[in-house]
Each structure stands twice: as structure tokens, then as C-alpha cells.
C-alpha positions in Angstrom: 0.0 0.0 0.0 1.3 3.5 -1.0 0.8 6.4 1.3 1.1 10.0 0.1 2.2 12.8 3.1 2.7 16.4 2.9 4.0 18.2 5.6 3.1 22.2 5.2 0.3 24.6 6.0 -3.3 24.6 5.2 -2.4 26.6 2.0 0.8 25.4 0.9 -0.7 21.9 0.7 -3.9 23.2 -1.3 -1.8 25.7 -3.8 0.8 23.2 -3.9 -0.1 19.5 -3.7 2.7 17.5 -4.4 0.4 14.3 -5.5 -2.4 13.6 -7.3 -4.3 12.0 -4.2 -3.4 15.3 -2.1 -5.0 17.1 -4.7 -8.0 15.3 -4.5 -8.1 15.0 -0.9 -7.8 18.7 0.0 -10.6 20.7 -1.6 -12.3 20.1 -5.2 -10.2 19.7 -8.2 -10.3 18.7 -11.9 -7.9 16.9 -12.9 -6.4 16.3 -16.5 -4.1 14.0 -17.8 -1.6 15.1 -20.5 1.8 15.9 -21.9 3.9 18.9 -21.9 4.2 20.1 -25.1 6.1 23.6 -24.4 8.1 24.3 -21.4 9.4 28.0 -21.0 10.4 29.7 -17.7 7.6 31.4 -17.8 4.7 29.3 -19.5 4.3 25.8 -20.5 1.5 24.1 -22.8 -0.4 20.8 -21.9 -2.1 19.0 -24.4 -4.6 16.7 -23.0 -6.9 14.1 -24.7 -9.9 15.0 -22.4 -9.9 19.0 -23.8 -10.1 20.1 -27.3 -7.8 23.2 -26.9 -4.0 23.0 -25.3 -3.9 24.3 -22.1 -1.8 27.3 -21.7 -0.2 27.8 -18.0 1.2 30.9 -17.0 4.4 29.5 -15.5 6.5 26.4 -16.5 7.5 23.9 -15.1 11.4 23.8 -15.8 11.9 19.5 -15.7 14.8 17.6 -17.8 12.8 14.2 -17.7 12.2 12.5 -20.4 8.5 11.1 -19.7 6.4 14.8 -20.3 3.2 13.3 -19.3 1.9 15.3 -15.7 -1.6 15.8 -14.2 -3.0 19.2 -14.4 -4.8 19.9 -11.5 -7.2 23.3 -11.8 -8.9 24.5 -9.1 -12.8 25.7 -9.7 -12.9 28.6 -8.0 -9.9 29.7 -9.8 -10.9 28.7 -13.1 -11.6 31.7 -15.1 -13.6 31.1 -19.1 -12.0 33.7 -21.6 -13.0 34.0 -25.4 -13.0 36.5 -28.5 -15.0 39.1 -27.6 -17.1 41.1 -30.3 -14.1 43.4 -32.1 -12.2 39.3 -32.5 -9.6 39.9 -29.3 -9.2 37.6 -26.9 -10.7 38.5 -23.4 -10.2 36.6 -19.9 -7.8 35.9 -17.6 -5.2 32.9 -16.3 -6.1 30.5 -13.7 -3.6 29.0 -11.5 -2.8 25.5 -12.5 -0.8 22.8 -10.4 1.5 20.2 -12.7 1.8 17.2 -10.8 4.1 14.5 -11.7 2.1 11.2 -12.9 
């Protein structure tokens, strides 16, 4: 049996899970499963089979490894719907995201 821990405060652990199962466990989350496509310092790009669009996060995630594939973890009360608004720009703002290793 594997046992996930993290030690920290209330908000460290739910701004920064460092597991999947802590994700879940502390507050609501949706999770995605995907692949890190781009990875800058200060975005990276998921693609995911369960969206239609990439995902753009605004901050990246700066890993060597060779297996790309993470869990995005997004947070509902921080998720944040943007679109083209009537003159064709884009409107909206980021949402935090969490990368979690798989």
C-alpha cells in the first residue's frame, strides 16, 4: 500500500499538492491527464486528450525528464472562461494550475 504525506500549512498543501491523491483529498479539483508540449520559464502548454484546446499555463515547469506526461490539477474557484469578444480579441484571464508529476 502506498501512502502520500505532505507536511506544510493549510495553504501550501492546497496551492501546492505535491500528488495527485493530495490534490483530490484537499478541496475540489479537476484533474487532466496530458503531456507537456512547451516548457518556458515562464509558461508551458499541456495538451490533454480530455480538452479540445491545449492548455496554456502561465508559468512552467522547468523539468529535464524524459516522460512529459503530468496531471494538471485546476482549481474551480480559480478557473476563469476567456473568449473572442465582439471586435475578434481575446478576453479573460489565467487561472492557476498545479503540474503534478504522474
Amino acid at each position: 500500500m502506498k501512502l502520500d504525506c505532505q507536511i506544510g500549512t493549510p495553504t501550501d498543501i492546497y496551492e501546492s499538492p505535491n500528488s495527485r491523491m493530495i490534490a483530490e483529498f484537499i478541496g475540489s479539483v479537476n484533474l487532466f491527464e496530458g503531456e507537456i508540449v512547451v516548457d518556458e520559464t515562464d509558461h508551458c502548454v499541456i495538451e490533454s486528450r480530455d480538452t479540445a484546446q491545449q492548455i496554456y499555463v502561465g508559468h512552467g515547469v522547468a523539468t529535464n525528464v524524459e516522460d512529459r506526461k503530468v496531471w494538471l490539477a485546476l482549481r474551480p474557484e480559480k478557473a476563469i472562461i476567456s473568449g473572442k469578444n465582439r471586435k475578434g480579441s481575446t478576453t479573460g484571464q489565467k487561472a492557476r494550475c498545479m503540474t503534478l508529476p504522474t
